[in-house]
C-alpha positions as CSV (number, residue, x, y, z in Angstrom):
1,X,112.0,152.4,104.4
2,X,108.4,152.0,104.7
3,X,106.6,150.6,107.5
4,X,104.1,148.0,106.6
5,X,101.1,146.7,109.4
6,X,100.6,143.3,110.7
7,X,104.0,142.2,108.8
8,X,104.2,139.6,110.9
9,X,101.4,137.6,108.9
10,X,103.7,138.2,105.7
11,X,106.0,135.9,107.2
12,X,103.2,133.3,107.8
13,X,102.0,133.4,104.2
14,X,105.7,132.7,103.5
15,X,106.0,129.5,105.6
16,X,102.6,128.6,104.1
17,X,104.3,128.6,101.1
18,X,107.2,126.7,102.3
19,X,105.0,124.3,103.5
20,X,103.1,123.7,100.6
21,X,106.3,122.7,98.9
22,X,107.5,120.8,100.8
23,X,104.9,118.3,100.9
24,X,104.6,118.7,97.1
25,X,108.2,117.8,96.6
26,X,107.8,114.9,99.3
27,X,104.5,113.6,97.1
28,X,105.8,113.2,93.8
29,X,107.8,110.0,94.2
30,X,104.4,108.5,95.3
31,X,102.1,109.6,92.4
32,X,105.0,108.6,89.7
33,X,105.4,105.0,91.8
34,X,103.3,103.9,88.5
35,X,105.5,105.0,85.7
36,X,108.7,104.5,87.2
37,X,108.0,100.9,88.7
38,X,107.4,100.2,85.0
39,X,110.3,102.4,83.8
40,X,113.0,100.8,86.0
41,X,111.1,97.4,87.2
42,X,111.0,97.7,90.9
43,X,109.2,95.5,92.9
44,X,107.3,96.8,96.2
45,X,110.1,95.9,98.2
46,X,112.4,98.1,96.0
47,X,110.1,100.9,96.8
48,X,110.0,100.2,100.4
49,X,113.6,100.4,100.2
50,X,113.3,104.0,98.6
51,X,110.5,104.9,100.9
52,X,112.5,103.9,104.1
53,X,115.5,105.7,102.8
54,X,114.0,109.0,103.2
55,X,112.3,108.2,106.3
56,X,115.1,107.2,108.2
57,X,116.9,110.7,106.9
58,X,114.3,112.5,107.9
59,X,114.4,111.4,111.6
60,X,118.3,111.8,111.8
61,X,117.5,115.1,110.1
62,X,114.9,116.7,112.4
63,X,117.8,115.2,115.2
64,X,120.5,117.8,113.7
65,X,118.7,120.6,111.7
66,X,116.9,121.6,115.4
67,X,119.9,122.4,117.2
68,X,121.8,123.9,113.6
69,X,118.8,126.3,113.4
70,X,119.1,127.4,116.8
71,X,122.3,127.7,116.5
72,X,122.6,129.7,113.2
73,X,119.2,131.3,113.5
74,X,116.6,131.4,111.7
75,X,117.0,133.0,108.2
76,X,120.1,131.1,107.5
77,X,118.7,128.2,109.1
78,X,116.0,127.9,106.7
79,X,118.1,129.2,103.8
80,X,120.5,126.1,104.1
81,X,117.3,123.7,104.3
82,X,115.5,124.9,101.2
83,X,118.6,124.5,99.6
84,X,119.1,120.7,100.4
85,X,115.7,119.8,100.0
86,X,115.2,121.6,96.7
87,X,118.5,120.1,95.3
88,X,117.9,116.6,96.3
89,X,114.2,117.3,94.8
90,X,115.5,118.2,91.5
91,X,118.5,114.9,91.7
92,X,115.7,112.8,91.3
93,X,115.4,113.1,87.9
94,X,118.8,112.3,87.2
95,X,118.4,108.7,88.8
96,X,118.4,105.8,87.0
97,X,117.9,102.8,89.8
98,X,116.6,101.9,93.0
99,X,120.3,103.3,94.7
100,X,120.0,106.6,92.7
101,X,116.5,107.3,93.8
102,X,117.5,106.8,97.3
103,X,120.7,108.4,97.5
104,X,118.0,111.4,96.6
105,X,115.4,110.8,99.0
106,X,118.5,110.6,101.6
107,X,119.0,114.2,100.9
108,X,115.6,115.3,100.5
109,X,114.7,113.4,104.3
110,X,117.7,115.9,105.1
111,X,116.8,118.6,103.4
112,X,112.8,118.5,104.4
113,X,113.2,117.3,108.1
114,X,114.8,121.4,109.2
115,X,111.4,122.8,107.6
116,X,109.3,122.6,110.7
117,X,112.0,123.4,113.5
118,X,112.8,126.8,111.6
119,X,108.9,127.2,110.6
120,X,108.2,126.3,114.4
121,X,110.6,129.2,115.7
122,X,110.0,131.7,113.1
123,X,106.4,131.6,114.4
124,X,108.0,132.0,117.8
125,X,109.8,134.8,117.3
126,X,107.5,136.9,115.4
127,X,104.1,136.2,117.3
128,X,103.3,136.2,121.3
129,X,101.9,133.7,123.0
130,X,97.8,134.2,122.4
131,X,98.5,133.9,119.0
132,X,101.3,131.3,118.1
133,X,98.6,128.4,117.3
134,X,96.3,130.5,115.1
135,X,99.9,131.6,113.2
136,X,101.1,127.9,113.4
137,X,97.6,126.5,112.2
138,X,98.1,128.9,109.1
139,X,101.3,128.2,107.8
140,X,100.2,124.0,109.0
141,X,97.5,123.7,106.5
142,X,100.1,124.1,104.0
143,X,100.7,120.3,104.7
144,X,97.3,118.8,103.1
145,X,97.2,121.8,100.2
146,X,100.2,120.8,99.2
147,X,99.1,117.5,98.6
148,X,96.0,118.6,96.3
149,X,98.5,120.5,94.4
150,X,100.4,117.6,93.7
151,X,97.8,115.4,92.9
152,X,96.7,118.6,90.0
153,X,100.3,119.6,88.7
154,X,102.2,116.2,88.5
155,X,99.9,114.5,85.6
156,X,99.7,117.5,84.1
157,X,104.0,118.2,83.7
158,X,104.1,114.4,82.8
159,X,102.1,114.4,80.3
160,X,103.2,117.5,78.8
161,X,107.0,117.3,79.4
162,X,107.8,113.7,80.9
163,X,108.5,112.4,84.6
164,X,111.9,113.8,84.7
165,X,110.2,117.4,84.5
166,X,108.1,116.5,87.3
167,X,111.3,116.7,89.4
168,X,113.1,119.3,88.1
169,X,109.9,121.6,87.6
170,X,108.7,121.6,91.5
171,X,112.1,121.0,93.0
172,X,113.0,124.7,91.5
173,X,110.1,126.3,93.4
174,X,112.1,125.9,96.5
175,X,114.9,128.7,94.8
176,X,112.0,130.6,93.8
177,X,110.7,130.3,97.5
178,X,113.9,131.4,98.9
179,X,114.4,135.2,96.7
180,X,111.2,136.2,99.1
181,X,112.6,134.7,101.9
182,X,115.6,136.5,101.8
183,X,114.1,139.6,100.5
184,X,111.7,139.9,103.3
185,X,112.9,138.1,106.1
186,X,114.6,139.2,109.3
187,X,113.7,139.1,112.8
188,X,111.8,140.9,114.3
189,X,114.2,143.4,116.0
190,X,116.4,143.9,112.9
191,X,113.2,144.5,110.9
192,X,113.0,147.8,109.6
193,X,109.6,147.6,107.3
194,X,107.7,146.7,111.1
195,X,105.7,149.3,113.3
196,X,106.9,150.2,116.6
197,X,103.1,148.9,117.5
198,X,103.9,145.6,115.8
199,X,107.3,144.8,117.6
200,X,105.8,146.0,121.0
201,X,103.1,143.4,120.7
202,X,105.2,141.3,119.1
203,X,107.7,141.7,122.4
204,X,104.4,141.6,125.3
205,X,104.5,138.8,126.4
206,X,108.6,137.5,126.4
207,X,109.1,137.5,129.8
208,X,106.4,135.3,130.4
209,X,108.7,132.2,129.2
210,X,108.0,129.3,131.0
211,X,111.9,128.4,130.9
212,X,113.9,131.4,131.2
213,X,117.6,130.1,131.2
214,X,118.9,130.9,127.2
215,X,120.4,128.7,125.5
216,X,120.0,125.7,127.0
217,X,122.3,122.9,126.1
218,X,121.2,120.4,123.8
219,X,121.5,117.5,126.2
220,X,119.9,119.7,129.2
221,X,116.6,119.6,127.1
222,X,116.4,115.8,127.7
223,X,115.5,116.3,131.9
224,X,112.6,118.4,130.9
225,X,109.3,117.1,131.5
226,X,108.1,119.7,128.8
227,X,110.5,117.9,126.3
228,X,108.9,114.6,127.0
229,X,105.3,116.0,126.8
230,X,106.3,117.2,123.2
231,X,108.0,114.0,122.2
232,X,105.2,111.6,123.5
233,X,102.9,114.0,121.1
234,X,104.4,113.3,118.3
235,X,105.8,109.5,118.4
236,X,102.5,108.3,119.6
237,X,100.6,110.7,116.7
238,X,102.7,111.6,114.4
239,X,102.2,107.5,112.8
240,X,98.6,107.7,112.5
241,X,98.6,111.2,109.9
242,X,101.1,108.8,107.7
243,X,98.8,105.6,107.9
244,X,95.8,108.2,106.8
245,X,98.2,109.2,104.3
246,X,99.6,106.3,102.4
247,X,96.8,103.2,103.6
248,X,93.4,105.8,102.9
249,X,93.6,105.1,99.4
250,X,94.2,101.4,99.5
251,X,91.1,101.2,102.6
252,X,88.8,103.1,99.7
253,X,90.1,100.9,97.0
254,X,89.4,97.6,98.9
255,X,86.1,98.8,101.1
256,X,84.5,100.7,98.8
257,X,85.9,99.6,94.8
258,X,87.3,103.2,93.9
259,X,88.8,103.1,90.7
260,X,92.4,104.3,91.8
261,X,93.7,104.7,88.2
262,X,91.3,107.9,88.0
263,X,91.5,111.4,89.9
264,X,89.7,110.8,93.2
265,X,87.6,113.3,94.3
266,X,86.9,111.4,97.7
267,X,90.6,111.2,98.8
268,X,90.8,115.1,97.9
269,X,87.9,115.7,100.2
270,X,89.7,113.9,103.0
271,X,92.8,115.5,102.4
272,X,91.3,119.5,101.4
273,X,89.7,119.0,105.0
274,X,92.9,119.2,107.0
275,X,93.4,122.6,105.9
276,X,90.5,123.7,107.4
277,X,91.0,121.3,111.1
278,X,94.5,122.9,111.1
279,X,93.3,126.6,110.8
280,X,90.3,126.0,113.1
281,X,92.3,123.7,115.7
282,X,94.9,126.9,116.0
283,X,92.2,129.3,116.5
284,X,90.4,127.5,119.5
285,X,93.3,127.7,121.7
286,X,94.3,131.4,120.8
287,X,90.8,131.9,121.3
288,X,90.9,130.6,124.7
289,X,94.5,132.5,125.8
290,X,92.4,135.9,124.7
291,X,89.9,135.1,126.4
292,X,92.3,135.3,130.2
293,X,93.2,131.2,130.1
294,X,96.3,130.4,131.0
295,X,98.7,129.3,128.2
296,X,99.0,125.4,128.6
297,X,95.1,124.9,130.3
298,X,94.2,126.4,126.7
299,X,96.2,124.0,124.5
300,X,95.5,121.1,126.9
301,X,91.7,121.9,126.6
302,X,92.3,122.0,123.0
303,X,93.9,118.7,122.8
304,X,91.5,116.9,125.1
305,X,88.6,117.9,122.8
306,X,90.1,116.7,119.4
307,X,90.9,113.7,121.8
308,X,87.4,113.0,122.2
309,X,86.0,113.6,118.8
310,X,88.9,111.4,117.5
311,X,87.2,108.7,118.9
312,X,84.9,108.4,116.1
313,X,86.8,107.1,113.8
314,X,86.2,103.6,115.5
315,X,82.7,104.1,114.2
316,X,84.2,103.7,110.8
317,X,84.5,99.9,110.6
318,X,80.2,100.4,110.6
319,X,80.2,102.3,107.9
320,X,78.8,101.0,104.9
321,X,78.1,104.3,102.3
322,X,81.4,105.8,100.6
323,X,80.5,109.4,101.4
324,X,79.5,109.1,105.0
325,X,83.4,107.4,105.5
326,X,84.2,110.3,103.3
327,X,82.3,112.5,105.9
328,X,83.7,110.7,108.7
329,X,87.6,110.1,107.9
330,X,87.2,113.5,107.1
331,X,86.2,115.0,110.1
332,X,89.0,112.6,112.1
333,X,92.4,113.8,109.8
334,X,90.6,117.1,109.9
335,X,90.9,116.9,113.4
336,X,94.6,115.4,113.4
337,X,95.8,118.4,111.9
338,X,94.6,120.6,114.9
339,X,96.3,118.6,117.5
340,X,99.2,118.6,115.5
341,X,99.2,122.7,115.6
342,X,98.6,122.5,119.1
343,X,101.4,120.6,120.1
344,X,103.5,122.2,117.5
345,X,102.4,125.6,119.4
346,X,103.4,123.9,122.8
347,X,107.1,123.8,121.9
348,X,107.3,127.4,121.7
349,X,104.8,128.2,125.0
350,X,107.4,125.5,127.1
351,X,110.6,126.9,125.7
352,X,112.5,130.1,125.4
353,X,112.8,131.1,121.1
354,X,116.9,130.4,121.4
355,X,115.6,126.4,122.0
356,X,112.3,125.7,120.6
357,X,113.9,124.4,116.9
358,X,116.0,122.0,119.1
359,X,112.9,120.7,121.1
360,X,110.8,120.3,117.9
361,X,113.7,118.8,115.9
362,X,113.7,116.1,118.8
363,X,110.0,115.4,119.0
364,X,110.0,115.1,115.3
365,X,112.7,112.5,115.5
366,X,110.6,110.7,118.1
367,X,107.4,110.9,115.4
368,X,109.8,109.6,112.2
369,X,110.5,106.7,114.6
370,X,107.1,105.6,115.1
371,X,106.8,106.3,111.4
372,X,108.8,103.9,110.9
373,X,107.7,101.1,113.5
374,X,103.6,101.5,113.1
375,X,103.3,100.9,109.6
376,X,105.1,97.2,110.3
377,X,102.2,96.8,112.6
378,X,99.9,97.7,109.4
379,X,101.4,95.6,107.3
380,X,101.4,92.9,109.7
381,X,97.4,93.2,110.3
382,X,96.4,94.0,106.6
383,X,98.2,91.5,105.4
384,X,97.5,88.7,108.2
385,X,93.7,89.4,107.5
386,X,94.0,89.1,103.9
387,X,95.3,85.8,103.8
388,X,92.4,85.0,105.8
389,X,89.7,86.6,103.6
390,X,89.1,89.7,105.8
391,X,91.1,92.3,105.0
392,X,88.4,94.8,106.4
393,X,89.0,92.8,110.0
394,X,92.6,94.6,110.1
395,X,91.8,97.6,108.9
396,X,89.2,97.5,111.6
397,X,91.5,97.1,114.4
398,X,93.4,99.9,113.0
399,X,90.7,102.5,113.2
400,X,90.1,101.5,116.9
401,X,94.0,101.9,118.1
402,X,93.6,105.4,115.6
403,X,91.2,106.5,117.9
404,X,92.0,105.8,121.0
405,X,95.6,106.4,120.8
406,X,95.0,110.6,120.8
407,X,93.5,110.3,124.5
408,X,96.5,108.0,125.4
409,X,99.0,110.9,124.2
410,X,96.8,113.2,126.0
411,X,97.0,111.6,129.6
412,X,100.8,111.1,129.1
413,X,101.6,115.4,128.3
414,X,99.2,116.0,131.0
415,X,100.8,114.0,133.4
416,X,103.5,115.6,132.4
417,X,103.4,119.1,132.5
418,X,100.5,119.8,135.3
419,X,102.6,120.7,137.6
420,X,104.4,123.3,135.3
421,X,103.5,127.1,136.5
């Protein structure tokens, strides 16, 4: 068989691909909200029902898939998941109430919540150490792209075909996804299209594992300071990229009178710039490892500086001109996205390969849970300050706890791990 060079970026542009469908498939529900509210007359709260449906799935999810993965590995790992979450994808069009869609997004939470545990360890096992976060910050950025796609392909397929088509057309790119994935992957070991060059580099820097006990039992990774590092990271974070997510259009809408019935090419600004933050954010830190720092002084250099700059979007409740907020909010989820590589890239530098889906899988559990808690905090502001006439005074408050909130996770994984050698 031939030997191809630098496979191991083949694989990335796979779980970029991966990634961008997953997000498109998670997307869709929200951009047909219109059409099916008046299709099937839901009310907000039936929608909050459907929203929380896969939400809550997706915690318990990221809880199981991690230690499955492990477990099973990784190409059968991620074979199962695209399976689910492309199924349940394509279900949706068969539902005809507020039960039916949920029973869908149930499996799709499911489904979706083993993507980043697999995509997480994949990165592990085919990349070393000074180049994980550049790797993960690739395959990352898949997040906000495929958003845009979304936000091109689903009016297009409605129009066209209907909103049932919507579903079953991007719910198949999962199968489609998963012929390359079996085609071309296996680890690295197994693989015979890699150099011997490639796997040697691949393999230099292994027994530099911060934990070297194998397999560690589930419940063992729960007296690891590294584990509570990672899941501090992500339950105090992971709720501010969903509040940029689902509350940016509504701020724009109510600040600044965008016409939300029309293609917005602010909010694809915004969201086109985490792409670029993701790449960037993995590339400082790899930057710093090749350079001769040691592994976790680069990633917590790396996090304290997006820590800083994420103070600015406090400065935002000032801001009077659409496209310097456009400017601004798109510097700070820009930002986001490279702390979220970072400490997505720490699970792997703290934990041997055979454990890393298990660790992430818990830390995302931890972020689905403040998921789920900070937007009742958001509704409880926005909606407090719009009976009073000031709606802008809650989303004020908002930006401030946005902000600050990154150097509060900071101090807490620092605290944490210092002492680690």
């Amino acid at each position: 068989m031939k030997k191809i060079k630098n496979y191991r970026w083949i694989i990335i542009a796979l779980l970029f691909i991966a990634t961008c469908i997953n997000y498109l498939d998670r997307q869709i529900i929200g951009l047909l909200k219109p059409i099916l509210e008046k299709e099937f007359s839901w009310t907000e709260t039936n929608f909050s029902h459907i929203v929380m449906a896969f939400t809550a799935a997706y915690a318990v999810g990221l809880l199981i898939s991690g230690g499955l993965i492990d477990k099973v590995g990784t190409k059968i790992g991620y074979t199962v998941t695209v399976i689910i979450w492309s199924t349940a994808a394509m279900f949706h069009a068969l539902a005809k109430s507020v039960f039916g869609f949920s029973v869908a997004r149930i499996f799709l939470g499911i489904g979706e919540a083993g993507h980043f545990p697999a995509a997480v360890k994949t990165v592990a096992e085919w990349f070393p150490k000074k180049e994980r976060a550049l790797a993960t910050g690739i395959f990352n950025a898949g997040t906000s792209v495929g958003v845009v796609i979304a936000l091109f392909i689903t009016p297009y397929i409605y129009v066209q075909f209907g909103w049932q088509a919507v579903f079953w057309i991007t719910g198949a790119l999962g199968f489609l996804w998963l012929i390359a994935w079996l085609y071309f992957y296996e680890i690295p070991a197994k693989q015979k299209r890699i150099t011997e060059a490639e796997l040697a580099f691949i393999e230099s820097d292994q027994q530099s594992e911060t934990i070297t006990q194998k397999n560690i039992p589930w419940r063992q990774l729960f007296t690891y300071k590294q584990t509570w590092a990672y899941v501090a990271g992500k339950f105090l974070i992971d709720p501010i990229y969903w509040f940029f997510l689902f509350w940016l259009p509504s701020y724009f809408a109510t600040t600044f009178h965008i016409d939300l019935k029309k293609p917005s090419v602010e909010l694809m600004i915004i969201y086109a710039s985490t792409t670029i933050g993701s790449i960037l954010g993995g590339y400082l830190s790899s930057h710093l490892i090749k350079k001769g720092w040691r592994v976790l002084n680069a990633r917590q250099t790396a996090l304290f500086i997006f820590a800083i700059i994420e103070l600015s979007v406090i400065l935002a409740q000032f801001v009077t001109n659409v496209w310097v907020a456009v400017a601004l909010i798109s510097l700070v989820i820009a930002v986001h996205q490279a702390w979220a590589t970072n400490i997505f890239t720490m699970a792997s530098d703290m934990f041997p390969k055979e454990s890393v889906s298990s660790v992430v899988g818990i830390g995302g559990m931890a972020g689905a849970i403040g998921g789920i808690l900070f937007p009742m905090l958001v509704g409880y502001l926005l909606d407090t300050y719009k009976a009073l006439g000031h709606i802008e005074f809650g989303y004020n408050i908002l930006f401030t706890i946005c902000g600050c909130m990154y150097l509060c996770a900071f101090t807490i994984i620092h605290l944490l791990i210092r002492k680690i050698p």
